[in-house]
Backbone as ProteinMPNN parsed JSONL, in Angstrom:
{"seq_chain_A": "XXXXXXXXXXXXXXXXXXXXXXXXXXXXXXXXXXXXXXXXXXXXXXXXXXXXXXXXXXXXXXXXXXXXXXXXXXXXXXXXXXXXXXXXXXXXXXXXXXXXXXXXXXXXXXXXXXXXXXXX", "coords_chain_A": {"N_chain_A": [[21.118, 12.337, 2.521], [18.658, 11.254, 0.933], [14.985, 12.559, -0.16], [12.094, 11.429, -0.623], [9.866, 13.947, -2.388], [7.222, 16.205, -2.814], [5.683, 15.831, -4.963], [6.989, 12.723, -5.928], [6.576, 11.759, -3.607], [3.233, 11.25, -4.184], [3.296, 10.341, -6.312], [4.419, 7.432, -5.715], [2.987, 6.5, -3.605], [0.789, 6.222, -5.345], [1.577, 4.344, -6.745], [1.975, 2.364, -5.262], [-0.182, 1.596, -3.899], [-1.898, 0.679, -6.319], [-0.394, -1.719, -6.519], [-0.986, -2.962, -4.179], [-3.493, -3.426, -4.147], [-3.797, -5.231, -6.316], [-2.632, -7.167, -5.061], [-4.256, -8.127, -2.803], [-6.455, -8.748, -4.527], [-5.574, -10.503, -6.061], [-5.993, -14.084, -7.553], [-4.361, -16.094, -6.49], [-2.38, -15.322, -3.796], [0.633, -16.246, -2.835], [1.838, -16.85, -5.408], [1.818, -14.174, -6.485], [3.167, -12.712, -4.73], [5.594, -14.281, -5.113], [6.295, -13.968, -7.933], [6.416, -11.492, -7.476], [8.956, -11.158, -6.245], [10.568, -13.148, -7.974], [11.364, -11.689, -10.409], [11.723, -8.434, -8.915], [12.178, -5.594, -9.629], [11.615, -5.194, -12.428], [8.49, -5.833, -11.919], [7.623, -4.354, -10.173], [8.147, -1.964, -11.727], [6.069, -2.248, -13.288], [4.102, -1.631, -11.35], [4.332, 1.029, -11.263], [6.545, 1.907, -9.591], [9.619, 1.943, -9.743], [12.474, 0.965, -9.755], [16.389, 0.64, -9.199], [17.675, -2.074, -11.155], [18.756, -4.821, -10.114], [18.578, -4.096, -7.307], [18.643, -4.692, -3.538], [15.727, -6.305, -2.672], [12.515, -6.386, -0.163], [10.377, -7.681, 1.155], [7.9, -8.109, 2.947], [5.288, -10.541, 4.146], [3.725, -10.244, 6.341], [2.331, -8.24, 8.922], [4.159, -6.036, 11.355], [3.549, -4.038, 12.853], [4.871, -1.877, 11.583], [3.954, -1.194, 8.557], [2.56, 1.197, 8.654], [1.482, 4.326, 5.968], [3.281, 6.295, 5.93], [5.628, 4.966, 7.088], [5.826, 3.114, 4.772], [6.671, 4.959, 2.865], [8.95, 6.118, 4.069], [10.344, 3.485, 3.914], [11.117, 3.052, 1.587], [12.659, 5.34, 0.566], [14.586, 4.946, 2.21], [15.433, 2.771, 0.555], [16.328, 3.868, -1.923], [18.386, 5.508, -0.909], [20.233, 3.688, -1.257], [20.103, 1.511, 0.639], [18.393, -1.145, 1.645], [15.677, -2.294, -0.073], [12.227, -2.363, 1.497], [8.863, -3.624, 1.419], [5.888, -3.485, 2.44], [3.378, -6.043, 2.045], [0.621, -7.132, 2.469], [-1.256, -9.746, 2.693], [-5.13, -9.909, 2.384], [-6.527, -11.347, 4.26], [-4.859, -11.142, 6.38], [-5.04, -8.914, 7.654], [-6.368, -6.825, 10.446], [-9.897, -7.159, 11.519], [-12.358, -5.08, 11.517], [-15.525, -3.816, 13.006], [-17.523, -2.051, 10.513], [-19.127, -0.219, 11.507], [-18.099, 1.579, 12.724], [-16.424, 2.751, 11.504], [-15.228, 5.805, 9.775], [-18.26, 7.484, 7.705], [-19.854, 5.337, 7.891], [-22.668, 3.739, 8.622], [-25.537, 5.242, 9.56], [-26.589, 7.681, 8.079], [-27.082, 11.437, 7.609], [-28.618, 14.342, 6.531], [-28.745, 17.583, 6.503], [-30.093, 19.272, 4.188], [-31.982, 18.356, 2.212], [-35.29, 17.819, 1.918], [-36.751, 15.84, 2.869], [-35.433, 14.536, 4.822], [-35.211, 13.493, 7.727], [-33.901, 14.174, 10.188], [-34.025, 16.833, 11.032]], "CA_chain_A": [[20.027, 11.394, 2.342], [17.77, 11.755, -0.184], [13.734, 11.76, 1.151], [10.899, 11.898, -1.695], [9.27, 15.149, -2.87], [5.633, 15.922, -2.608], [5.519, 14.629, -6.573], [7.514, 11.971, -5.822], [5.73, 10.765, -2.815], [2.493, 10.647, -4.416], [3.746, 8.895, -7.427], [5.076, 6.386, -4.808], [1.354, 6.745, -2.822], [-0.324, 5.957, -6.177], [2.072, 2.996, -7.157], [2.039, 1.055, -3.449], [-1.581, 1.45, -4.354], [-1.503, -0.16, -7.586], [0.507, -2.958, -5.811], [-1.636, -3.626, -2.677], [-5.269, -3.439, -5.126], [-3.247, -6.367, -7.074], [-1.839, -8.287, -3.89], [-5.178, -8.394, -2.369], [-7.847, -9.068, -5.718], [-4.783, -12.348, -6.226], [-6.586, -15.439, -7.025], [-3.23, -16.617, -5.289], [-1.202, -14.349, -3.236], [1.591, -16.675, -2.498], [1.733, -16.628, -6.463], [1.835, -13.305, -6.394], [4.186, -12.442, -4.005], [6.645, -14.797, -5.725], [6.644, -13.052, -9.002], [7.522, -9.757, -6.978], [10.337, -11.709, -5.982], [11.047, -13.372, -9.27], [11.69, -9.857, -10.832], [11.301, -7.223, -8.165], [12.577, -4.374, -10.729], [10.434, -5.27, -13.323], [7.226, -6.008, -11.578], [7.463, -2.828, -9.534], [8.014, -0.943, -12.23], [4.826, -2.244, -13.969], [2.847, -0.953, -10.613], [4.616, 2.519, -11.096], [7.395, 2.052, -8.534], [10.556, 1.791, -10.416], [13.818, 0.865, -8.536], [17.601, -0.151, -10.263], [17.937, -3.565, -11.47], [19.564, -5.86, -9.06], [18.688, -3.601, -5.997], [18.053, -5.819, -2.955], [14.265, -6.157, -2.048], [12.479, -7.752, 1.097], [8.987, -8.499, 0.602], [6.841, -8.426, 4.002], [3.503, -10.38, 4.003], [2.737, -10.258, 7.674], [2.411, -7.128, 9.727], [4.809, -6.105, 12.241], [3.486, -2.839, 13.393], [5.52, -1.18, 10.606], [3.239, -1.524, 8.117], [1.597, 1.961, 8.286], [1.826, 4.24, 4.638], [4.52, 6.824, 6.163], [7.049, 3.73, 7.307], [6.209, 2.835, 3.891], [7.378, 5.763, 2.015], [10.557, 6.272, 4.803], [11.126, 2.194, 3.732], [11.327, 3.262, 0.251], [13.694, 6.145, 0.453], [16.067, 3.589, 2.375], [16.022, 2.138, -0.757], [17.002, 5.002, -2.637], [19.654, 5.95, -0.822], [21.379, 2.608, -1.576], [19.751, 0.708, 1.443], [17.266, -2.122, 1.204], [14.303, -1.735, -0.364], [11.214, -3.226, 2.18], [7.928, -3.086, 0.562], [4.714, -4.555, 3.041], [2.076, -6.781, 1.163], [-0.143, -7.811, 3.353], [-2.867, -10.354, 2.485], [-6.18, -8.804, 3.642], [-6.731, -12.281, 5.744], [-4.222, -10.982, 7.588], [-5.55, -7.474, 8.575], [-7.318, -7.256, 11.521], [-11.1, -7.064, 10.657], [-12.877, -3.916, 12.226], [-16.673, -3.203, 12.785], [-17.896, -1.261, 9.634], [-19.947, 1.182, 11.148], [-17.093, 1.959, 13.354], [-15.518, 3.726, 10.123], [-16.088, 7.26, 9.468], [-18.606, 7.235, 6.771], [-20.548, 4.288, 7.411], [-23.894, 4.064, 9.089], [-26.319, 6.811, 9.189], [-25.953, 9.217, 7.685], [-28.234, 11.838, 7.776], [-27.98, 15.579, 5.963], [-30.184, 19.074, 6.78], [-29.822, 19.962, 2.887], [-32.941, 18.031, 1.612], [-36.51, 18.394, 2.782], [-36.748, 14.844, 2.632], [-34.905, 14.442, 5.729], [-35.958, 13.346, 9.218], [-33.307, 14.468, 11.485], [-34.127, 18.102, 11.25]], "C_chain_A": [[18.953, 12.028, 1.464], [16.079, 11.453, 0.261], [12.768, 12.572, -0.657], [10.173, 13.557, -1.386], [7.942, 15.396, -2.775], [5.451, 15.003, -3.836], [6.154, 13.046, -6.182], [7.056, 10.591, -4.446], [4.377, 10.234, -3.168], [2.337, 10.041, -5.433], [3.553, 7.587, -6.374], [3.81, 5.526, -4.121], [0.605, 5.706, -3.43], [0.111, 4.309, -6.61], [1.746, 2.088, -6.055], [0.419, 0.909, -3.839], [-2.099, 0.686, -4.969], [-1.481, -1.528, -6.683], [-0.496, -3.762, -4.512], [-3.081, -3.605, -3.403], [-4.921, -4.994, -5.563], [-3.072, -7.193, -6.113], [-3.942, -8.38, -3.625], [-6.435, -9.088, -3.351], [-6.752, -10.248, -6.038], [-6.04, -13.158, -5.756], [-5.656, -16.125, -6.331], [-1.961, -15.185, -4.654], [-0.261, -14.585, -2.946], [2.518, -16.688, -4.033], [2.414, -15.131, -6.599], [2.852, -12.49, -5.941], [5.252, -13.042, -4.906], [7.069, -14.423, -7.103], [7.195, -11.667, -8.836], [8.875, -10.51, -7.022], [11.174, -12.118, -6.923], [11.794, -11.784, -9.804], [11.193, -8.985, -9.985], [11.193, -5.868, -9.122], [11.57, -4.271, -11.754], [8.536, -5.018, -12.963], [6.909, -5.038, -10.451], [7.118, -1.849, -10.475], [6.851, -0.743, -12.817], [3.844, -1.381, -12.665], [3.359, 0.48, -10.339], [5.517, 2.607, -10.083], [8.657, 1.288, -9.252], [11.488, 2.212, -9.366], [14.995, 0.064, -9.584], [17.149, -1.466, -10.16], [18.883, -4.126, -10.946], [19.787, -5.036, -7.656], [17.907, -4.482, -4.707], [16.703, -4.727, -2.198], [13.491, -7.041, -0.922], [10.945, -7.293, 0.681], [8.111, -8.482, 2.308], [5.792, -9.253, 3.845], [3.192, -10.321, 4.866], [3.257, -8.941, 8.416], [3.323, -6.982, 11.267], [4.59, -5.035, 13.192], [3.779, -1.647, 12.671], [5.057, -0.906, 9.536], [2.144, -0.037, 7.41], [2.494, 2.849, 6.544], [3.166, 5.108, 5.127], [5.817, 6.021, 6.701], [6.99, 3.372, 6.303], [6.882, 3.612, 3.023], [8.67, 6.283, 2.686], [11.458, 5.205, 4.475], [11.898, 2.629, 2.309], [12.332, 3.967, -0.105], [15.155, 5.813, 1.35], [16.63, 3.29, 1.376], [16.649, 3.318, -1.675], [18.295, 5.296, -2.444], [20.32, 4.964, -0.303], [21.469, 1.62, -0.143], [18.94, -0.608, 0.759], [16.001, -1.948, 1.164], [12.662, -2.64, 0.228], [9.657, -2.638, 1.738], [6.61, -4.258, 1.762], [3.871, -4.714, 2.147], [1.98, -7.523, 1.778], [-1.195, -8.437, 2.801], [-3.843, -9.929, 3.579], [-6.378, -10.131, 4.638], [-6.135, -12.163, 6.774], [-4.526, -9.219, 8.557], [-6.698, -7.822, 9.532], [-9.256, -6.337, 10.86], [-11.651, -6.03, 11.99], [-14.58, -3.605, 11.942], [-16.719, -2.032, 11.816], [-18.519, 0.139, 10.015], [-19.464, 1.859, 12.36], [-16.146, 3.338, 12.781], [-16.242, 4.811, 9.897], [-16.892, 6.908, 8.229], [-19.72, 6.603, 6.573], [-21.469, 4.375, 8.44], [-24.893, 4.703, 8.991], [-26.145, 7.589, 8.502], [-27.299, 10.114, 7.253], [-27.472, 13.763, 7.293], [-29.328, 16.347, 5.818], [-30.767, 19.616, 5.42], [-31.094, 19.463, 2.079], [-34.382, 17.746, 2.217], [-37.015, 16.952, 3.322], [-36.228, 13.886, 4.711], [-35.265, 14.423, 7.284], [-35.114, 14.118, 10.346], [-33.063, 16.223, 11.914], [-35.156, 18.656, 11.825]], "O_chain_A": [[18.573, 13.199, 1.442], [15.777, 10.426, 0.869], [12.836, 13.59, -1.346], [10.059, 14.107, -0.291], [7.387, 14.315, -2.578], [5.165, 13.806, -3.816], [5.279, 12.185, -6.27], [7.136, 9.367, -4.346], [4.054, 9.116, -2.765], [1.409, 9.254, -5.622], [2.536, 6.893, -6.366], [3.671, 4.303, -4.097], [0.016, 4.762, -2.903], [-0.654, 3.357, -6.759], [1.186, 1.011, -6.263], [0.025, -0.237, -4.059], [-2.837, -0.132, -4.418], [-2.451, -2.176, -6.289], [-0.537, -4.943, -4.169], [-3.885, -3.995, -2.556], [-5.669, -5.904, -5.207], [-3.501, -8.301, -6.435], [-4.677, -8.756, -4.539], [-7.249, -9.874, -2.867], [-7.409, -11.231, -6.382], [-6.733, -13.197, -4.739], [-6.107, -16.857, -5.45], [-1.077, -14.482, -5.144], [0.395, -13.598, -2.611], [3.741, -16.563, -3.959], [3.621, -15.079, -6.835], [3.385, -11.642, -6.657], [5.882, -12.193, -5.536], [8.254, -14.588, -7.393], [7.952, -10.965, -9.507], [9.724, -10.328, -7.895], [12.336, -11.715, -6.961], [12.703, -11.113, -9.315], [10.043, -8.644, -10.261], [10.143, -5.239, -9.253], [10.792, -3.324, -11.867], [7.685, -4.33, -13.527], [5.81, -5.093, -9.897], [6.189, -1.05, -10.352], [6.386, 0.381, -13.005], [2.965, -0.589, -13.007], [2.941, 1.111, -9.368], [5.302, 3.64, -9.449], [8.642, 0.059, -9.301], [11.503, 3.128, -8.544], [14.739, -0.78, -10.442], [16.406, -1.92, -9.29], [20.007, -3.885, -11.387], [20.801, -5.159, -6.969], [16.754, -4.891, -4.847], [16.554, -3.616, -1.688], [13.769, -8.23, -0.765], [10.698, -6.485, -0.214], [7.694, -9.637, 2.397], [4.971, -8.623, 3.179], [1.962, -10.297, 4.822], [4.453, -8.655, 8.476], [3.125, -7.78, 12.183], [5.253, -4.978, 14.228], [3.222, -0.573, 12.899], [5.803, -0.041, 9.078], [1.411, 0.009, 6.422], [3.525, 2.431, 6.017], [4.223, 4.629, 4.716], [6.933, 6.541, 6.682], [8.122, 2.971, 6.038], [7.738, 3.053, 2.337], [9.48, 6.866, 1.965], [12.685, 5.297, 4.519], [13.105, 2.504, 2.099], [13.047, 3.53, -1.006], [16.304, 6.238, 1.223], [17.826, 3.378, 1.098], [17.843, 3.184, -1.942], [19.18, 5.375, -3.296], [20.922, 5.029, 0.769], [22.512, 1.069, 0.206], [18.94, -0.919, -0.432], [15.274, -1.55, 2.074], [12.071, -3.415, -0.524], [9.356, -1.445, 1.733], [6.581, -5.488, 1.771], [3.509, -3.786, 1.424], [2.724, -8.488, 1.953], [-2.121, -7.738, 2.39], [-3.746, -9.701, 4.785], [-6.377, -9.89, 5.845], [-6.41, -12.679, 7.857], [-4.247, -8.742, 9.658], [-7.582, -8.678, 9.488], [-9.543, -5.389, 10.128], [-11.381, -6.22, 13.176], [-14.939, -3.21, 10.833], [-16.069, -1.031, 12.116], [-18.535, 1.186, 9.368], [-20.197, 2.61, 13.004], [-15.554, 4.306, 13.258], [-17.466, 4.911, 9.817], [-16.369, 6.03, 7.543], [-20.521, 6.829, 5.666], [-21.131, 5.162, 9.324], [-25.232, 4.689, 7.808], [-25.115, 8.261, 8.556], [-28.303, 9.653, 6.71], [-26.377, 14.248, 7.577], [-30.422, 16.054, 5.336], [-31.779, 20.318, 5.434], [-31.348, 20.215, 1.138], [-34.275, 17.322, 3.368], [-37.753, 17.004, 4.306], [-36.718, 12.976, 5.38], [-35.579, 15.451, 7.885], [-35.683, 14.622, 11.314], [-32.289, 16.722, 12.73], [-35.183, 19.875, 11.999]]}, "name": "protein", "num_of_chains": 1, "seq": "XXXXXXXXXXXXXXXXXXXXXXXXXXXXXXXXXXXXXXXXXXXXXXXXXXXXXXXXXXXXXXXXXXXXXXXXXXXXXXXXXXXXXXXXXXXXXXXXXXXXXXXXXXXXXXXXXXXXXXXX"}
């Protein structure tokens, strides 16, 4: 079995990337989706994820649990080694929506480094 490379995974990383920036900024995503489908081969390869021509592809748009990026890059190397190639594109209406200042990052934020600074 053949399993991606560090290079090779974050090619893969950077393309699904590509791909899910595009699925989500769709003025239609049903659109969207259906042109993957139209040409999978082609319209992969444009988002940097190049796969043979006439290799079968399945298309997700709704979340099953499976969904996270390491089931995506284990789906992928299915495909490689002459399985089926399952690719999730999820419309964001369908992700579950999470308090913001829940997320590392967001809220306060407060730093000792400038004199400026109250919480010291």
């Amino acid at each position: 079995m053949t399993n991606l490379n560090s290079e090779q995974r974050k090619d893969f990383i950077g393309g699904y990337t590509k791909l899910l920036t595009a699925a989500w900024s769709a003025d239609d995503f049903d659109a969207f989706v259906a042109s993957i489908s139209a040409d999978a081969s082609g319209t992969l390869a444009g988002y940097g994820l190049p796969m043979p021509t006439g290799a079968a592809i399945e298309i997700r748009t709704q979340g099953d649990g499976g969904e996270s990026l390491d089931q995506a890059v284990e789906l992928w190397e299915k495909g490689i080694n002459g399985g089926l190639y399952t690719i999730y594109v999820i419309h964001d209406d369908d992700i579950e929506s999470v308090n913001l200042e829940e997320v590392s990052g967001a809220g306060t934020y407060c730093c000792s480094c400038c004199p400026c600074c109250t919480c010291t």
